[in-house]
C-alpha positions as CSV (number, residue, x, y, z in Angstrom):
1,X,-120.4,-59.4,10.8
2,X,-123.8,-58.5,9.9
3,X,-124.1,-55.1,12.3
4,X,-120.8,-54.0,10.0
5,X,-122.3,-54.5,7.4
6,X,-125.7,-52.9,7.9
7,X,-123.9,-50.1,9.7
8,X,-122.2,-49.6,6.2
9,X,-125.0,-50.4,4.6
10,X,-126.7,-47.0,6.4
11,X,-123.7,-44.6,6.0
12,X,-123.9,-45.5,2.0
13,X,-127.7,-43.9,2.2
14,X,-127.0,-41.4,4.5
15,X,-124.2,-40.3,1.8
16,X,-126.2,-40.7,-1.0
17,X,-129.0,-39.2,0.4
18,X,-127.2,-36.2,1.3
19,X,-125.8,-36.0,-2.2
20,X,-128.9,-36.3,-3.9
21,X,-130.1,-33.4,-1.3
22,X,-127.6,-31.5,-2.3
23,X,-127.9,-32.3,-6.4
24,X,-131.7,-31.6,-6.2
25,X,-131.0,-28.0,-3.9
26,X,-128.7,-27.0,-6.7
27,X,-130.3,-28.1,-9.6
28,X,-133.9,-26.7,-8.1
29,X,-131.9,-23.6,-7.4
30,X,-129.9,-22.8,-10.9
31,X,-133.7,-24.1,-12.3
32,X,-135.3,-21.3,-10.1
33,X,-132.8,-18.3,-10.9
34,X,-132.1,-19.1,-14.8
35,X,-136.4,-18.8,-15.2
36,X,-135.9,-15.0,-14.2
37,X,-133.0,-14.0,-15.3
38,X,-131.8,-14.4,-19.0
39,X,-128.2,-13.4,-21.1
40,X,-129.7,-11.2,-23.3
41,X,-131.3,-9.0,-20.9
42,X,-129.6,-6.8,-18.5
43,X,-130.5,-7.7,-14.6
44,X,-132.3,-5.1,-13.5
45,X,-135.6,-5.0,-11.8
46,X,-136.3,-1.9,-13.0
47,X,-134.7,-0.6,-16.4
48,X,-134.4,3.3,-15.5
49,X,-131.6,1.8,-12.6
50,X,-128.1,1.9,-13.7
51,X,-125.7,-1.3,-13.5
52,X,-123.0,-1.2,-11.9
53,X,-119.5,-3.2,-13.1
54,X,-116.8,-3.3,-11.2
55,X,-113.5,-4.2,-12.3
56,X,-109.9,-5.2,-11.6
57,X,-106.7,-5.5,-13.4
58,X,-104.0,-7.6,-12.9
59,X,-101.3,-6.9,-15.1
60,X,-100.6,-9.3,-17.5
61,X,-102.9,-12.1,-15.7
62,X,-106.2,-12.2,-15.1
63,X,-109.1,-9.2,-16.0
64,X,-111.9,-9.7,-13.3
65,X,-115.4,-8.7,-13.7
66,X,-118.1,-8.4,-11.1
67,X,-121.1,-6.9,-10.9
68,X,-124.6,-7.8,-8.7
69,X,-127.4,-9.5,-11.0
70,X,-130.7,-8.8,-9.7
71,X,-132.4,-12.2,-10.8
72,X,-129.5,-14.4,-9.0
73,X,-130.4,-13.6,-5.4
74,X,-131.5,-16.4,-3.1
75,X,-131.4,-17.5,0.7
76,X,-128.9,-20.2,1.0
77,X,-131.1,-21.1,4.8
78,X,-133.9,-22.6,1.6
79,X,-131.7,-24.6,-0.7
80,X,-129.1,-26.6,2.0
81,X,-126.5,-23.8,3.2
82,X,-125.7,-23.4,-0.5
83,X,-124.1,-19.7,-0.9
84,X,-122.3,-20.0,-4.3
85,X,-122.4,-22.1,-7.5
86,X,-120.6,-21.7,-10.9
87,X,-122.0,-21.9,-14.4
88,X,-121.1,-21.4,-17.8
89,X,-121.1,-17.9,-18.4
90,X,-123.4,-18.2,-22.0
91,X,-126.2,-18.6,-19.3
92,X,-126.2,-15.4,-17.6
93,X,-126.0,-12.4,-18.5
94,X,-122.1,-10.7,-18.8
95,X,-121.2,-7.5,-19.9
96,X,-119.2,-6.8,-23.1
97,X,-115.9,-5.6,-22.2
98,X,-113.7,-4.0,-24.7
99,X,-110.3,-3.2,-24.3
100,X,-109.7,-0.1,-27.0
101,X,-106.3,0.3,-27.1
102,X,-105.8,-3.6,-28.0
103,X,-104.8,-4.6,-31.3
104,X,-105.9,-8.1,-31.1
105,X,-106.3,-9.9,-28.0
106,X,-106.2,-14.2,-27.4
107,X,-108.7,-15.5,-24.6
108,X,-107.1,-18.4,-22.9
109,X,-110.7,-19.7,-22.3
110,X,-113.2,-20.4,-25.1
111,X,-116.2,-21.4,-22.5
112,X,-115.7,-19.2,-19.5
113,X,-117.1,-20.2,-16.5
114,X,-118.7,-17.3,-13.8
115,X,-119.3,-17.5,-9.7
116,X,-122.4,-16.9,-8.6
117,X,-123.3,-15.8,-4.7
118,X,-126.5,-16.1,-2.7
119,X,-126.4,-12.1,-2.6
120,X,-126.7,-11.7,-6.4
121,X,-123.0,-10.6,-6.8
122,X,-121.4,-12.6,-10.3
123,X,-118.1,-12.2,-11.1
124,X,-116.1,-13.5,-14.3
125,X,-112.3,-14.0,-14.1
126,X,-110.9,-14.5,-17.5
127,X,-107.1,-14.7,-18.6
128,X,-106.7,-12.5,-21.3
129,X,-103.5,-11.6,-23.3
130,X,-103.4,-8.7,-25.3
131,X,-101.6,-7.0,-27.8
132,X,-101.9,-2.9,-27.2
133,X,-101.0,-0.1,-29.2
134,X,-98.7,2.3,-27.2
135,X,-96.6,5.2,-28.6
136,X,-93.3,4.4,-27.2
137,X,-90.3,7.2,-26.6
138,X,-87.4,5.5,-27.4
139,X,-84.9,8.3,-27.1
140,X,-83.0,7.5,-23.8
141,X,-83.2,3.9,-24.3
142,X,-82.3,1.6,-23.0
143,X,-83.0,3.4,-19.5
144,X,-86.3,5.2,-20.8
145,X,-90.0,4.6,-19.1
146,X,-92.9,3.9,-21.1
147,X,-96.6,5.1,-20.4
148,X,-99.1,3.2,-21.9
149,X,-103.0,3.4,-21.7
150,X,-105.4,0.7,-20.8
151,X,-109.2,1.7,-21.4
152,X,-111.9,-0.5,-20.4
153,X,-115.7,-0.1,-21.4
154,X,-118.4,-1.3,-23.3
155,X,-119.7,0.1,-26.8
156,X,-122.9,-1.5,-26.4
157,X,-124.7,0.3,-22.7
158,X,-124.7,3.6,-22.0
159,X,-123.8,5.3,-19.3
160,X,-127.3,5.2,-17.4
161,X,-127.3,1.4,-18.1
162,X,-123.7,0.0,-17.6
163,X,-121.5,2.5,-14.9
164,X,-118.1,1.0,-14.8
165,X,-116.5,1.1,-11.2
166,X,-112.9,0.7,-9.9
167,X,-112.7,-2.2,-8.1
168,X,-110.0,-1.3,-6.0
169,X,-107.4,1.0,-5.6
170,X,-104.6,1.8,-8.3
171,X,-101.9,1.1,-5.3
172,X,-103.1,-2.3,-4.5
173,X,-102.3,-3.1,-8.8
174,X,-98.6,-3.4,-9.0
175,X,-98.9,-5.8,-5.5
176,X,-101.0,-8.1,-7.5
177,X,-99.0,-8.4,-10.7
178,X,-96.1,-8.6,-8.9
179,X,-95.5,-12.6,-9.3
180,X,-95.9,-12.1,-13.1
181,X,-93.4,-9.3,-13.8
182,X,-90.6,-10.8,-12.0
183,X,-88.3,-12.4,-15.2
184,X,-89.8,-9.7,-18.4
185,X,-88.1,-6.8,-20.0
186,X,-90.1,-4.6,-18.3
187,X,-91.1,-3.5,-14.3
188,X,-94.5,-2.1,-13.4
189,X,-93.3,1.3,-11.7
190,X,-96.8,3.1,-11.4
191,X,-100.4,2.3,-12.0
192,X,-103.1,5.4,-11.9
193,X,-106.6,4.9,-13.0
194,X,-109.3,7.4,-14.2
195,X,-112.9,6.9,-14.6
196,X,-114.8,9.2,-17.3
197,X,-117.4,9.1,-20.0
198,X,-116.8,9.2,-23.4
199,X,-119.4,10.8,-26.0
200,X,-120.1,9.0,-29.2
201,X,-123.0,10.8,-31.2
202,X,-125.4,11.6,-28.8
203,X,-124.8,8.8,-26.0
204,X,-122.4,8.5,-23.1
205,X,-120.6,5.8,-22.5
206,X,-118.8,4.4,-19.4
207,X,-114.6,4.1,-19.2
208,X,-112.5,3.3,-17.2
209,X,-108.6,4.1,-17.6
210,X,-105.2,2.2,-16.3
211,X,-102.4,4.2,-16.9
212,X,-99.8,2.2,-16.4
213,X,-95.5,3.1,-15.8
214,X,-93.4,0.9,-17.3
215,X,-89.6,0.9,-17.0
216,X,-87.0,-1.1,-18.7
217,X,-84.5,-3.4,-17.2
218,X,-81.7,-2.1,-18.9
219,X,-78.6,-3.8,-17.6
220,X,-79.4,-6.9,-20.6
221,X,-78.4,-3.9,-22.7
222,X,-75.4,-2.6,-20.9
223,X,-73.9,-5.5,-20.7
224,X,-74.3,-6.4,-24.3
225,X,-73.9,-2.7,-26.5
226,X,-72.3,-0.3,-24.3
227,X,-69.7,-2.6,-22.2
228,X,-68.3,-4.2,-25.2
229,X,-68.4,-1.1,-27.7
230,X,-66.4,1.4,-24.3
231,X,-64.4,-1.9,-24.4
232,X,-63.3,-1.4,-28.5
233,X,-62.8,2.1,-28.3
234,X,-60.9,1.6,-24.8
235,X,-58.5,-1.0,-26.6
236,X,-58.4,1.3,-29.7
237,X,-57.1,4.1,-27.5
238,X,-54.3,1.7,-26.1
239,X,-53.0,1.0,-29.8
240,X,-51.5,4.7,-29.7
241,X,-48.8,2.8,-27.5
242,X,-47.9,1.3,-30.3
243,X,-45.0,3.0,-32.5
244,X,-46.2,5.4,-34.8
245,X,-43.3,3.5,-37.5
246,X,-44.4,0.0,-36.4
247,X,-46.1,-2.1,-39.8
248,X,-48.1,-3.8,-37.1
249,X,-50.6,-0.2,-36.3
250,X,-52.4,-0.1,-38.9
251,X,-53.2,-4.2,-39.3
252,X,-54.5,-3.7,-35.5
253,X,-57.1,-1.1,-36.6
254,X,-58.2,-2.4,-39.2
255,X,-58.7,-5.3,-37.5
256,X,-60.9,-3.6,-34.5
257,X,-62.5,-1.6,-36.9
258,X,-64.2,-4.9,-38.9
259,X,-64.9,-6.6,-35.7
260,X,-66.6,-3.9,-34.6
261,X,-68.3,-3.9,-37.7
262,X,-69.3,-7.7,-37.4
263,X,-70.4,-6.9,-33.6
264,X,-73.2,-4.5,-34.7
265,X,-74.2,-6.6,-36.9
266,X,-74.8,-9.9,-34.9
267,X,-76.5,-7.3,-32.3
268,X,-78.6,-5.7,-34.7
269,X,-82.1,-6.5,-33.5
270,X,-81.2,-5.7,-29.8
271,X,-82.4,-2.1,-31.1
272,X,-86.0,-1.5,-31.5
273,X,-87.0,0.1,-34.9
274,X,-87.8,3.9,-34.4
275,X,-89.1,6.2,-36.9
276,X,-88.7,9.9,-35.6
277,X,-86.2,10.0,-33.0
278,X,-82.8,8.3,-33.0
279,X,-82.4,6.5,-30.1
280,X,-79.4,7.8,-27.5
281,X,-78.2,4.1,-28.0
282,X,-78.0,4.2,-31.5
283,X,-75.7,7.6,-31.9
284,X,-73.4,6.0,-29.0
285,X,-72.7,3.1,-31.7
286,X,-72.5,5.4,-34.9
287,X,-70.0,7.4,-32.9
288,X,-68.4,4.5,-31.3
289,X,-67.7,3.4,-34.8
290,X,-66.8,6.7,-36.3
291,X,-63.8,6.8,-33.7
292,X,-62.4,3.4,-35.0
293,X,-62.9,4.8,-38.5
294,X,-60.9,8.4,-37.5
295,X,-58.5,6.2,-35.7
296,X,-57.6,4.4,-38.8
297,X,-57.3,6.9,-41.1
298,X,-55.0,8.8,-38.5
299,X,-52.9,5.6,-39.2
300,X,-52.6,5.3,-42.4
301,X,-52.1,9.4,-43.4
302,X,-49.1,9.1,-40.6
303,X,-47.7,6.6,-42.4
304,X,-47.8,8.4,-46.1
305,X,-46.5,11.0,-43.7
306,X,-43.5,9.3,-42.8
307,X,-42.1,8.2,-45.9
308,X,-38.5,10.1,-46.4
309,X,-39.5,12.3,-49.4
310,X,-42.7,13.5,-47.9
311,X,-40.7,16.5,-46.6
312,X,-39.1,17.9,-50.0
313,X,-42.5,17.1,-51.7
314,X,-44.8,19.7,-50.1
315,X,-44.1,22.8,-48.1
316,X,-46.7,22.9,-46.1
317,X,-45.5,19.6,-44.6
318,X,-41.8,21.1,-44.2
319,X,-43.9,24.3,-42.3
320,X,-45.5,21.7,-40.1
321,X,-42.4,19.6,-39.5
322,X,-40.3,22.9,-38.3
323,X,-43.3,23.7,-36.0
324,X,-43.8,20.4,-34.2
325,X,-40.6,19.2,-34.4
326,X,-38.0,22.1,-33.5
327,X,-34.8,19.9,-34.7
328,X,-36.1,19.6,-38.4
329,X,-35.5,23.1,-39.7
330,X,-31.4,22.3,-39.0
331,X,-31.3,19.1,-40.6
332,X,-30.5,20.2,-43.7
333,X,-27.9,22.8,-42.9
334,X,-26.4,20.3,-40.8
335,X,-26.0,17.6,-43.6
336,X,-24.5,20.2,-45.9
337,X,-22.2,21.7,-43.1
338,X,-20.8,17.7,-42.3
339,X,-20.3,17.0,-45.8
340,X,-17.8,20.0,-46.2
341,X,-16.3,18.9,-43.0
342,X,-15.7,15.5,-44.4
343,X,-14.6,16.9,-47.9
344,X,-11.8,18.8,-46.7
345,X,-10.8,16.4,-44.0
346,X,-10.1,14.0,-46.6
347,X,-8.4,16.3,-49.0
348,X,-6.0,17.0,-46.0
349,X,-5.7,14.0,-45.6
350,X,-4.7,13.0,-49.3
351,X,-2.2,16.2,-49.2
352,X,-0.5,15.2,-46.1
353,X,-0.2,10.9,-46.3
354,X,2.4,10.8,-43.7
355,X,5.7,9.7,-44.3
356,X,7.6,11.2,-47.1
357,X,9.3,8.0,-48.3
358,X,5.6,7.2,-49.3
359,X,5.0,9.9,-51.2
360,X,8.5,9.9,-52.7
361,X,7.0,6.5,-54.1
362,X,3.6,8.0,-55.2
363,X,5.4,10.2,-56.8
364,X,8.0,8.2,-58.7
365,X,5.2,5.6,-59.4
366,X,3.3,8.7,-61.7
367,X,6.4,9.3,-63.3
368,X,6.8,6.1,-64.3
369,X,2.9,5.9,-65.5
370,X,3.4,9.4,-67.3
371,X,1.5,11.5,-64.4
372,X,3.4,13.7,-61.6
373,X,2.8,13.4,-58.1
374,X,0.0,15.9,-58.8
375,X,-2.2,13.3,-60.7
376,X,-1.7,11.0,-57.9
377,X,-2.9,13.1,-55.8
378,X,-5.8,14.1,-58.2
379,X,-6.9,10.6,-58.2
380,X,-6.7,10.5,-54.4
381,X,-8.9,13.5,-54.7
382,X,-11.8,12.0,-56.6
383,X,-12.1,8.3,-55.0
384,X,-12.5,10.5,-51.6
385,X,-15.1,12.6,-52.9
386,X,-16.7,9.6,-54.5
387,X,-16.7,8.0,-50.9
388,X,-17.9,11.1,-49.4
389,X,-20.8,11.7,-51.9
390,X,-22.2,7.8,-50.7
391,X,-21.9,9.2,-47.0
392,X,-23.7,12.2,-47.3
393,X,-26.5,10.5,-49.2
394,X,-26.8,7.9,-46.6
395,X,-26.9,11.0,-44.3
396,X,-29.1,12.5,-45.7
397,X,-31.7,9.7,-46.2
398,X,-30.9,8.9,-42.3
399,X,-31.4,12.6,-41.5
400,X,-35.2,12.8,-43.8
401,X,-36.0,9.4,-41.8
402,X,-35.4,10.6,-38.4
403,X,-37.3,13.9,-39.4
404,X,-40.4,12.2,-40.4
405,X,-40.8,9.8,-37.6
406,X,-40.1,13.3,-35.4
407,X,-43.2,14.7,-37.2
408,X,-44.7,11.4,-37.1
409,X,-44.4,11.1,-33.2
410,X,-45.5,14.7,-32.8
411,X,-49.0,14.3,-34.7
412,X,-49.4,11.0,-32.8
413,X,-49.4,12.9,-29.8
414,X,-51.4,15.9,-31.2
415,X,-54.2,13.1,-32.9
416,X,-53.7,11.2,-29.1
417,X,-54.5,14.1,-27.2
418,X,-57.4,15.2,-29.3
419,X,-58.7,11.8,-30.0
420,X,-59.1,11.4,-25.7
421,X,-60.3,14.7,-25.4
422,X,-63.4,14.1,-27.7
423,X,-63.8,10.7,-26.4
424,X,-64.5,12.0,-22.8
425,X,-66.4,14.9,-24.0
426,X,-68.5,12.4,-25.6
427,X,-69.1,10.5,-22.4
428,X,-69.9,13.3,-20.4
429,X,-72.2,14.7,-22.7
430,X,-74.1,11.1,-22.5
431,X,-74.5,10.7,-19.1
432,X,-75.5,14.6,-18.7
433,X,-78.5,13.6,-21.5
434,X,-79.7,10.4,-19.7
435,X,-79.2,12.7,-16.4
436,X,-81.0,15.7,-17.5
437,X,-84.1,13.7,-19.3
438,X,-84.3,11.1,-16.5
């Protein structure tokens, strides 16, 4: 019992004797390297050599930072094996990075930490999430690409003091940022970089540009605008099955049309605003909605077209009637020709009533009322022409009906044809701009 507990006894010191070691290597060593070196001078030896920062970009992640401090070499062999250490980055020197095209950016760390090797090499990885300005060409959205520039320097070194250096190569960026571009709006398509110097007064300054390819995943926006607006149009176009005389068309477009109408509404803010060129996107609506609009009002002037008396009232709607509908120029002769017909069929008949007992009667019966058998037969005359007179208008109203649903079903055809013509042409014409610009 008392060997255990001296042997535990002697592996507590051991531990804490190692830890101490190791607390008094580091603390002797981050004593040792912050005397030399200090934040508000840049780590040179010698200030006519040039710094150089390299650094890395992963998109929408992390911005690293590494460069090789002169004062924060040492031999790991003399403090315990130690290699690397962190401290808080307010007590070494760090370069000013500025990211120019940024409109305001939020660091996710207020006290930023940095790594420090045995070889002098510090490097600072900070999460940083920034707001850039980029002029965006919204004309074939939603299938357009976006190229936006991200410029990184410092306003504060010049070029012989601070050189800032690509840490590695453009193609190894869109691997890195992979993980975090996954679920956006947007896929990283290309990154190219470009190092130059910039001139402000009589200095040169160091830069370093990410040009980065951007293209939108557009299917959100197919699925919601353009599905749902070819579907409206596409039911719109199967409404021409219904009859041109029917009371039901035009409650059926007007009905579309407003839904429509509510649909761009609700779906207003899918569009991004634009200020100089209308986006593809938005002319496929406005035209989407003028077709519901011409579609209507095709409705409603067929139906002031088809009223009966809409052929006697204007002649240029007779000329168009005998054009389209080839039956409608003999309609009228017709009526007149059937109502001598029936005229003179019944005065035969009134002339000729059969027997001759019965008009023996007839005739007797006008003598005894004072008339001849020619009065009878007078009075015949006029009750048939009465009845005849009914017919032919009835006729003729029958006669202007069927003529104006003829001209009715003839411009439904003519608007149908024209109406799916456009329609297509329309659609072709889209997909040759989004081919051609693509």
């Amino acid at each position: 019992m008392a060997m255990c507990i001296c042997s535990v006894l002697v592996i507590g010191w051991l531990i804490c004797t190692t830890l101490l070691v190791a607390g008094s290597d580091l603390g002797s060593l981050i004593q040792n390297l912050t005397q030399s070196s200090s934040p508000w001078m840049r780590p040179v030896q010698s200030w006519e050599r040039t710094l150089l920062v390299h650094t890395d970009l992963q998109l929408l992640a992390v911005l690293d930072v590494r460069w090789r401090d002169e004062f924060m070499s040492w031999d790991p062999s003399s403090y315990g094996g130690l290699s690397h250490f962190t401290l808080p980055a307010s007590q070494v020197w760090t370069p000013e990075i500025f990211v120019h095209e940024a409109v305001s950016e939020d660091r996710q760390q207020e006290h930023p930490f940095v790594s420090v090797s045995s070889s002098g090499w510090v490097k600072r990885s900070e999460l940083v999430l920034l707001y850039l300005h980029c002029d965006l060409f919204l004309f074939l959205f939603p299938f357009d690409k976006q190229t936006c520039n991200i410029t990184l320097g410092s306003n504060l070194y010049t070029v012989q003091e601070v050189l800032m250096v690509q840490e590695r190569a453009a193609d190894c960026v869109p691997n890195s940022s992979h993980g975090f571009t996954l679920h956006g709006e947007w896929k990283l398509l290309s990154v190219q970089t470009r190092a130059f110097t910039e001139p402000q007064g009589q200095q040169q300054y160091s830069r370093i540009t990410y040009q980065v390819e951007l293209g939108r995943y557009s299917l959100y926006y197919v699925m919601n605008l353009m599905v749902p607006s070819a579907l409206v149009l596409l039911i719109d176009l199967a409404g021409f099955a219904i009859p041109v005389e029917s009371s039901e068309r035009i409650p059926f477009k007007v009905t579309l049309l407003f839904g429509y109408i509510v649909f761009l509404l609700l779906l207003s803010d899918l569009l991004p605003p634009f200020r100089d060129n209308t986006p593809v996107m938005g002319l496929y609506l406005v035209v989407c909605l003028a077709f519901l609009c011409l579609s209507m009002g095709e409705s409603v002037l067929l139906l002031a077209l088809g009223q009966p008396d809409a052929l006697q009232r204007s002649s240029l709607i007779q000329r168009l009637a005998s054009t389209l509908c080839r039956d409608v120029p003999h309609s009228a002769l017709w009526g007149q020709r059937a109502h001598r017909r029936r005229v003179w069929k019944g005065l035969r008949r009134s002339y000729g009533l059969g027997q001759r007992g019965a008009e023996l009667d007839g005739c007797w019966m006008g003598v005894a009322m004072g008339c001849g058998c020619g009065c009878t037969l007078q009075a015949l005359a006029d009750e048939l022409e009465e009845v005849s007179e009914e017919l032919r208008t009835l006729t003729q109203t029958q006669v202007q009906r069927s003529d104006s649903v003829c001209l009715m079903e003839a411009l439904d055809q003519l608007c149908f044809r024209i109406y799916a013509s456009l329609l297509l042409a329309f659609l072709l014409s889209l997909i040759l701009l989004w081919a051609l610009y693509r």
